[in-house]
C-alpha positions, 0 to 999 in steps of 0.5 A, spaced: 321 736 719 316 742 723 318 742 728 313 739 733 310 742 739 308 737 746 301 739 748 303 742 754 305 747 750 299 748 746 295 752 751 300 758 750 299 759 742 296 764 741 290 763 737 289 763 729 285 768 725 279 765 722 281 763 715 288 762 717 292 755 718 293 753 724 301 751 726 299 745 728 295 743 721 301 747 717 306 742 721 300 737 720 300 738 712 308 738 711 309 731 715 304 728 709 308 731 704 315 728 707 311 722 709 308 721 701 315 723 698 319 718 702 314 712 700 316 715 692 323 716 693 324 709 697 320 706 690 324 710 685 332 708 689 330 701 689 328 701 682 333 706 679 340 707 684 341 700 687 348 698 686 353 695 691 360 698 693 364 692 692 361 688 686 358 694 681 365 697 680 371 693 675 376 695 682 381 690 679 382 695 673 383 701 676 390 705 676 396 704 679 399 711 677 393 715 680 397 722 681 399 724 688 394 729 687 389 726 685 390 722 692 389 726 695 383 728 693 380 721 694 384 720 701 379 726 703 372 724 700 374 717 703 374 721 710 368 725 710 363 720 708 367 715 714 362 720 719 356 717 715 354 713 722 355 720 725 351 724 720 345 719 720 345 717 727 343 725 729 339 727 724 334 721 725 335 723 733 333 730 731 327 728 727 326 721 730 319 723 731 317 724 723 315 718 721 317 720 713 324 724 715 326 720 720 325 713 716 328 717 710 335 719 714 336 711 715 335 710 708 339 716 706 344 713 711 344 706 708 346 710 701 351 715 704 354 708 707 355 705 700 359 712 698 363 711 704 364 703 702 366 705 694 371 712 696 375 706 701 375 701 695 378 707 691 383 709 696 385 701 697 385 699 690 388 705 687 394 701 691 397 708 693 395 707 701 396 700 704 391 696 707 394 697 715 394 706 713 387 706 711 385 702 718 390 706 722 387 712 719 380 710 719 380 709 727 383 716 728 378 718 724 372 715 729 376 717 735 372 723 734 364 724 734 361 729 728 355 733 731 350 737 728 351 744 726 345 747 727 341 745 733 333 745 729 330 741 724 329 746 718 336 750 720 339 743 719 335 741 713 337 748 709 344 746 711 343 739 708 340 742 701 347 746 700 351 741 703 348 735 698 349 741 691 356 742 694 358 734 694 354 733 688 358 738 684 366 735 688 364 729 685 361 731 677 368 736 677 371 729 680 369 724 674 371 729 669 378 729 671 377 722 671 374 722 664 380 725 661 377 732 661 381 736 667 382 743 665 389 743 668 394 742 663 398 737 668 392 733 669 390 732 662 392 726 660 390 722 666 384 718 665 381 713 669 374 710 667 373 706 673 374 712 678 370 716 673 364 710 674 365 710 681 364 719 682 359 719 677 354 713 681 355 716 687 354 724 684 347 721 681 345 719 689 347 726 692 343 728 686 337 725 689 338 728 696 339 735 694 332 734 691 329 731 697 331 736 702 329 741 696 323 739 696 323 739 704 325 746 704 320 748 699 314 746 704 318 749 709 318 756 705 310 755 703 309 755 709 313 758 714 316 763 709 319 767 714 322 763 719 325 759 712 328 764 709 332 767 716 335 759 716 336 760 709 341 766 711 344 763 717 347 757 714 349 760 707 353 766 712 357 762 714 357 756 711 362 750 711 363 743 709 362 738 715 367 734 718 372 739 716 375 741 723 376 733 724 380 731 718 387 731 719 390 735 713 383 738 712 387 745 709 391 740 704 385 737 702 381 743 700 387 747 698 388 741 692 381 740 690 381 748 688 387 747 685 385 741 681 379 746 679 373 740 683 371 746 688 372 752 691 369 759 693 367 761 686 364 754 685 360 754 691 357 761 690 355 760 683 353 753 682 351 752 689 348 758 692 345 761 686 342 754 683 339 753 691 336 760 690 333 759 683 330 753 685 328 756 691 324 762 688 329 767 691 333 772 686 339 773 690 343 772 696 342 780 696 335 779 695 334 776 700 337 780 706 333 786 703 326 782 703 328 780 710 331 786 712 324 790 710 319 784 713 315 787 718 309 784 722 302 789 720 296 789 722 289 787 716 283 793 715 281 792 720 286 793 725 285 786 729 290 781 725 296 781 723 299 779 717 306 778 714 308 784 708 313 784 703 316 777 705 312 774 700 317 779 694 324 776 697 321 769 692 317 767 687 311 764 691 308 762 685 313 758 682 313 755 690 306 753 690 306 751 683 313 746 685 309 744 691 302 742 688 307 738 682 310 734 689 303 733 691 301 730 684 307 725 683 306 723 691 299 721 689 300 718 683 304 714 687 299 712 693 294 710 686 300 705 685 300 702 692 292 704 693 293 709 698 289 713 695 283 709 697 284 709 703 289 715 707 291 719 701 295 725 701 291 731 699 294 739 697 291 744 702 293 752 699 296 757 704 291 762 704 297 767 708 299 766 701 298 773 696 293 772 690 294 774 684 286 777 681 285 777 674 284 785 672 276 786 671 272 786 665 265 789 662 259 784 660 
């Protein structure tokens, strides 16, 4: 969510030139934009991803001879997705006063608890840990608290979108091992379909909360360019999955996933960073740092504003635009269904910060 500013702190914003959105009206016109898409994204979860943990799943016909790797792998997603209360309860603390971000992190919560459900059915039924181990681990694993890696709203929600592409992809490379498609030569005749259905439902969800989040950054970066693309820099250079440093045996855990070819440091640089980045208008990584490097503040023709110059060539701003009026679109074709659209609609409102294209004159 923008990051709201209590009104005794008001009077010390300076004041905006004429023309220009205020930071109140810009935070104003993102909380509609996350309070519309949560309404869409409810309706459409519950129409499409309502599956349950225990029964959408043949567990009883899951292997037996699971590979000791292949555990491993499990054992670690089962770990992570056990920090699921801690994941949500902070992030609805630290937007609790969002109306669209907060209701949508306890709804993200509710899914990401299902997550953690179907990887502990999968570690139990694989029939490889015992009921006893996986309670003792689970009460090692909540010995300890996972707290937020930034300290803001957008820096956490930027790191959301890597970190949701990046759990999306574990868990496809997943499912293609348990298709019986591994690459590896030792891990080519091992096929397990309920495991492959059980990677691929929870895939489809993490599909799902990268395009959320994406879309929250895009209102972010059509916004507030500039603040959004330096929280865009901060978390890729120094990224990392979360729970990591809590796990017991994290190091073999990573270690295995690359060996077995789900994820490693190519996969996050090519399928994670320059996929967010297309999505997000921005050519590089490289790009990126350049255009920042170069953004300076300069003062207008007549010398009494000041305006933001080449930060609007380190992304695609038209394509920008172009996704946020598509979200806008889909919100109010959504609030047509409902009839808010009657009554408190969600309107489009163009950054005038935002360079023009003028089309070239021509002659009578």
């Amino acid at each position: 969510m923008a990051d709201i500013m209590p009104p005794d702190m008001l009077a010390d914003v300076p004041p905006t030139p004429a023309g220009l959105l205020s930071n109140r009206e810009k935070d104003r016109l993102i909380e509609r934009g996350f309070l519309g898409l949560y309404r869409w994204y409810t309706a459409r979860s519950q129409e499409t991803r309502n599956w349950n943990a225990d029964l959408s799943f043949d567990w009883r016909g899951m292997r037996k001879d699971t590979p000791d790797e292949i555990m491993t792998v499990l054992t670690g997603f089962f770990a992570v997705e056990q920090y699921a209360p801690d994941f949500t309860s902070n992030l609805v603390h630290l937007v609790r006063r969002s109306h669209g971000r907060s209701h949508f992190q306890m709804r993200w919560g509710s899914e990401e608890e299902k997550h953690a459900d179907a990887w502990e059915n999968a570690v139990l039924f694989s029939r490889q840990r015992s009921p006893e181990w996986i309670e003792e681990y689970k009460e090692r694993l909540k010995a300890q608290t996972w707290e937020l890696p930034f300290p803001d709203a957008i820096h956490n929600m930027v790191y959301t979108v890597f970190q949701e592409r990046a759990t999306q992809l574990n868990y496809l490379n997943m499912m293609k091992i348990a298709q019986g498609k591994s690459e590896k030569p030792h891990l080519k005749d091992y096929a397990d379909p309920v495991l492959a259905k059980v990677a691929q439902t929870i895939a489809v969800d993490e599909a799902a909360h990268y395009n959320f989040f994406l879309e929250g950054v895009r209102m972010y970066l059509y916004y507030y360019p500039e603040r959004t693309l330096k929280a865009i820099k901060a978390v890729i250079s120094d990224f990392a999955m979360p729970a990591g440093h809590l796990i017991p045996d994290w190091e073999k855990f990573y270690e295995t996933v690359y060996r077995v070819g789900i994820y490693g440091p190519r996969d996050f640089s090519r399928d994670v960073v320059q996929v967010a980045f297309r999505n997000l208008g921005i050519e590089s990584r490289k790009a990126l740092e350049t255009g920042l490097r170069k953004t300076r503040e300069v003062p207008d023709f007549e010398g009494k504003n000041f305006r933001t110059s080449i930060i609007w060539d380190t992304f695609d701003y038209g394509a920008i635009e172009g996704d946020i009026r598509r979200l806008h679109i889909k919100i109010q074709d959504y609030e047509k269904t409902v009839g808010f659209d009657q009554i408190d609609p969600t309107e489009f409102v163009e950054n005038p910060e935002v360079p023009r294209k003028t089309e070239p004159a021509t002659e009578d």
